[in-house]
HTML snippet that shows the backbone in 3Dmol.js (N, CA, C, O; Angstrom):
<script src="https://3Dmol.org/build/3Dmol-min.js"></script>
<div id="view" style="width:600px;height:400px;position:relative"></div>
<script>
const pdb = `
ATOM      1  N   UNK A   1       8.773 -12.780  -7.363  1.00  0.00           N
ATOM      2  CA  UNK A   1       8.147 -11.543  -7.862  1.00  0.00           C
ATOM      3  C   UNK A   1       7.086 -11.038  -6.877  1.00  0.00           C
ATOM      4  O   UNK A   1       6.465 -11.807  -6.143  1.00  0.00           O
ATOM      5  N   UNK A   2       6.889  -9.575  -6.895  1.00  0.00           N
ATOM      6  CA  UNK A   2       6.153  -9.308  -6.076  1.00  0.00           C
ATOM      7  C   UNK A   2       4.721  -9.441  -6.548  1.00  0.00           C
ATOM      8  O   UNK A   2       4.459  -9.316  -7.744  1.00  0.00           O
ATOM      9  N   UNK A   3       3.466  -9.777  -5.337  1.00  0.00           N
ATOM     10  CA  UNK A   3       1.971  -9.563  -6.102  1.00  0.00           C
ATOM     11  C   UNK A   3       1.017  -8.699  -5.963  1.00  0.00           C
ATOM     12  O   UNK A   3       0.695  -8.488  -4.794  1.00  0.00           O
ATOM     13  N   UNK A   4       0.441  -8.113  -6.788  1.00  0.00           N
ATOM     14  CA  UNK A   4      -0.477  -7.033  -7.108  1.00  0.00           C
ATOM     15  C   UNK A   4      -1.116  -7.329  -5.843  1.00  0.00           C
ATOM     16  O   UNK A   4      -1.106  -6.358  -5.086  1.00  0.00           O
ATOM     17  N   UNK A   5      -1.698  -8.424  -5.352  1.00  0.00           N
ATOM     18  CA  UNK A   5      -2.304  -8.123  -3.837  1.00  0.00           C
ATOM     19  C   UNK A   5      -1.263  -7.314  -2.974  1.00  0.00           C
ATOM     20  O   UNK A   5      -1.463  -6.219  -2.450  1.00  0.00           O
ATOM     21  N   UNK A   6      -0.225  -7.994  -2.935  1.00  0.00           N
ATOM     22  CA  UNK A   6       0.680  -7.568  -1.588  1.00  0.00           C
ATOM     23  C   UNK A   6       1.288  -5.787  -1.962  1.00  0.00           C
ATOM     24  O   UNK A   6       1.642  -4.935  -1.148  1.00  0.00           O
ATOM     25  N   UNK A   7       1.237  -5.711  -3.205  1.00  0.00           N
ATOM     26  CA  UNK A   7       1.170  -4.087  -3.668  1.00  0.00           C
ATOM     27  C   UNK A   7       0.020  -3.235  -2.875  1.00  0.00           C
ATOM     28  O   UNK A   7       0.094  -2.163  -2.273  1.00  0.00           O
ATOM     29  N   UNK A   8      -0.625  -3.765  -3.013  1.00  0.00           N
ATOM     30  CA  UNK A   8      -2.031  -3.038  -2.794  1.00  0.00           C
ATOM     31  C   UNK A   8      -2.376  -2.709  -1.645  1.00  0.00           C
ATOM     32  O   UNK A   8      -2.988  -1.684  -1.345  1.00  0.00           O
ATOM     33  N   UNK A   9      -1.866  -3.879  -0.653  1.00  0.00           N
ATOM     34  CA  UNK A   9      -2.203  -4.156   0.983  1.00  0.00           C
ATOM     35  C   UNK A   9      -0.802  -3.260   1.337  1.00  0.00           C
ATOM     36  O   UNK A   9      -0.598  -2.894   2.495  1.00  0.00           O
ATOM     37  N   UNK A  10      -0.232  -3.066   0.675  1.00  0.00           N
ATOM     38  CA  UNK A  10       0.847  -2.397   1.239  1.00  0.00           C
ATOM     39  C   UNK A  10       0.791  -1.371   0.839  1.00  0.00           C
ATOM     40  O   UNK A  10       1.518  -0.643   1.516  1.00  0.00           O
ATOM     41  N   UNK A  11       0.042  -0.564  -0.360  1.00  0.00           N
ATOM     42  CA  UNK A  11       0.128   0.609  -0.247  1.00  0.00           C
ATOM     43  C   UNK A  11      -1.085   1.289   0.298  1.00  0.00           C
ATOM     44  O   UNK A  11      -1.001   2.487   0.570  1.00  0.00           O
ATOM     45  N   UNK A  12      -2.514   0.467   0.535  1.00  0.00           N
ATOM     46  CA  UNK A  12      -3.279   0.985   1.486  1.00  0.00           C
ATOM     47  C   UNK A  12      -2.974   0.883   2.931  1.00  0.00           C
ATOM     48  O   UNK A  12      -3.598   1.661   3.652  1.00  0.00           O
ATOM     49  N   UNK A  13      -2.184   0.122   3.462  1.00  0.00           N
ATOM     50  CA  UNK A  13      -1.098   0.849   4.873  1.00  0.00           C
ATOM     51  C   UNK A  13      -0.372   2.029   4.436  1.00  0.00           C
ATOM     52  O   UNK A  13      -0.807   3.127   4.780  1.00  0.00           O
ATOM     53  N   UNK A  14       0.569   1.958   3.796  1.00  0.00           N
ATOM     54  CA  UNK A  14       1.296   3.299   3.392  1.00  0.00           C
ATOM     55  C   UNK A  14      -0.069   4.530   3.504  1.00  0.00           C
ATOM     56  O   UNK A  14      -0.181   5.402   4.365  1.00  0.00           O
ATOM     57  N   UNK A  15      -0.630   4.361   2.806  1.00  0.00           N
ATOM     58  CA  UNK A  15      -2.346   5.589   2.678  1.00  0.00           C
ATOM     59  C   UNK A  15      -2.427   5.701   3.682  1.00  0.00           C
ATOM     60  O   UNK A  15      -2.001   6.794   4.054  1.00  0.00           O
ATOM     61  N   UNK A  16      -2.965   4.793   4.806  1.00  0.00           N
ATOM     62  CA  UNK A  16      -3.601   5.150   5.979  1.00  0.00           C
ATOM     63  C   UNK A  16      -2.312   5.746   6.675  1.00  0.00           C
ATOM     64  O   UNK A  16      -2.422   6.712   7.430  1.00  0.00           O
ATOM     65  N   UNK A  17      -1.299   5.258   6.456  1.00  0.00           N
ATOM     66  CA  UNK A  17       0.119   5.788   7.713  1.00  0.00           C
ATOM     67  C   UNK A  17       0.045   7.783   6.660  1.00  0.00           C
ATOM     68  O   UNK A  17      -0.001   8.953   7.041  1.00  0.00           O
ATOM     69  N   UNK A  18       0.064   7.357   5.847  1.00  0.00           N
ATOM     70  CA  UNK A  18       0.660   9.191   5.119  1.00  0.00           C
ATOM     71  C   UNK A  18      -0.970   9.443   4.174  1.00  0.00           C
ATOM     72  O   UNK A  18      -0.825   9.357   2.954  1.00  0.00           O
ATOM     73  N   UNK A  19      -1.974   9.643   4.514  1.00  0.00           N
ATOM     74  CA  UNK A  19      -2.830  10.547   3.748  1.00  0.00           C
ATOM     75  C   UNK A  19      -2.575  11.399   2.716  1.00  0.00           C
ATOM     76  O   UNK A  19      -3.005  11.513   1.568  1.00  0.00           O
ATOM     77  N   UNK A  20      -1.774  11.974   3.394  1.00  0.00           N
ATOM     78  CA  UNK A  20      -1.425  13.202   2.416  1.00  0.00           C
ATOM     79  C   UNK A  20      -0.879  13.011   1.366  1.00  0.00           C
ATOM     80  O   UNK A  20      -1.059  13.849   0.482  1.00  0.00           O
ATOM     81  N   UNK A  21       0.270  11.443   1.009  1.00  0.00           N
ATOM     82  CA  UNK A  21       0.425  11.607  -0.345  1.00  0.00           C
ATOM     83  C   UNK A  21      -0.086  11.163  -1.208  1.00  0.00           C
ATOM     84  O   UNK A  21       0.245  11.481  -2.351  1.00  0.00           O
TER      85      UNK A  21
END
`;
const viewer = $3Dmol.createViewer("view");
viewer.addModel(pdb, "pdb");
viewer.setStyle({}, {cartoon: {color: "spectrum"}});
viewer.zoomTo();
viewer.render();
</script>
């Protein structure tokens, strides 16, 4: 299963790569 850390760290890369969404 995936973990709420590795969610997180991965969607604050995603943020920094795309701001805008």
């Amino acid at each position: 299963p995936i973990r709420l850390e590795g969610l997180v760290l991965t969607h604050q890369q995603f943020s920094s790569y795309e701001p805008e969404l």
